[in-house]
C-alpha positions as CSV (number, residue, x, y, z in Angstrom):
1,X,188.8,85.2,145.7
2,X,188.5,81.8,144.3
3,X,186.5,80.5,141.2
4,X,183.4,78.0,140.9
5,X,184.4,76.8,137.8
6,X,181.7,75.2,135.6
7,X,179.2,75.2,139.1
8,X,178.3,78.4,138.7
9,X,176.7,77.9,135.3
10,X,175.0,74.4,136.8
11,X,174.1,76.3,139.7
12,X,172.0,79.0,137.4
13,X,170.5,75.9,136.1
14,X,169.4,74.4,139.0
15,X,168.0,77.7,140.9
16,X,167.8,80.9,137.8
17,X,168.6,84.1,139.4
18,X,166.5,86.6,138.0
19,X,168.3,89.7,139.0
20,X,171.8,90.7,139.3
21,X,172.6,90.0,135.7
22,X,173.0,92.7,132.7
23,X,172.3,92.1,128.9
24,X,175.4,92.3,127.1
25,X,176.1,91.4,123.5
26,X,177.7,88.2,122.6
27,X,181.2,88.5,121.6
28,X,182.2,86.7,118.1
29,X,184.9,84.6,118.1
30,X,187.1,84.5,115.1
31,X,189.0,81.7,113.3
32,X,192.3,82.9,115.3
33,X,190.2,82.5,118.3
34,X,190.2,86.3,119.2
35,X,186.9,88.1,120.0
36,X,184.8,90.6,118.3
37,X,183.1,92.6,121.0
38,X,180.6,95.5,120.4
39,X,178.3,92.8,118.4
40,X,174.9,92.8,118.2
41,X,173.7,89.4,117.3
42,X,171.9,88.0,120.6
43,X,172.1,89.1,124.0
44,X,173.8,86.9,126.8
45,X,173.2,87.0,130.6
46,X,176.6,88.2,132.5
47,X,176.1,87.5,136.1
48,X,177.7,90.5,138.7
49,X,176.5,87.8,141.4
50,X,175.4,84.2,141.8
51,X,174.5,82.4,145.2
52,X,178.0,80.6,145.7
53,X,176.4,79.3,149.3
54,X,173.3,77.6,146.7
55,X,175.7,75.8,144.8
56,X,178.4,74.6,147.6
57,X,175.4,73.2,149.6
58,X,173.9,71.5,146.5
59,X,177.5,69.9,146.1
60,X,177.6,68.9,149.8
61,X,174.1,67.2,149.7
62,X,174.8,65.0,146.3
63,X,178.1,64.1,148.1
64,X,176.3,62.7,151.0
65,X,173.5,61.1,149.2
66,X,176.3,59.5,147.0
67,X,178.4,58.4,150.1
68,X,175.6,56.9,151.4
69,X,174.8,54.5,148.3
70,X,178.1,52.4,148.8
């Protein structure tokens, strides 16, 4: 297993997902930077699956396109 890093989040940007995702509550962070789960403020998205293929060919594409500008 390996991570996407910040892609994953562009990648939603780029091309939403509208299933495979549960409402959860966003955590609080505190001062001491610890969390406060079980909040229920607003809801956030939390993602069981995003289309890693979508993002790595995105990546490949602006990659070429920026090769060929030199």
């Amino acid at each position: 297993m390996w991570t996407l890093g910040d892609s994953s989040a562009v990648g939603l940007l780029l091309h939403d997902q509208p299933f495979d995702f549960d409402l959860k509550p966003a955590p609080r962070v505190l001062p001491d930077l610890t969390y406060v789960h079980n909040q229920h403020v607003r809801p956030i998205r939390v993602y069981r699956d995003i289309d890693a293929r979508f993002i790595l060919e995105d990546m490949y594409a602006k990659l070429e396109l920026f090769n060929m500008e030199k």
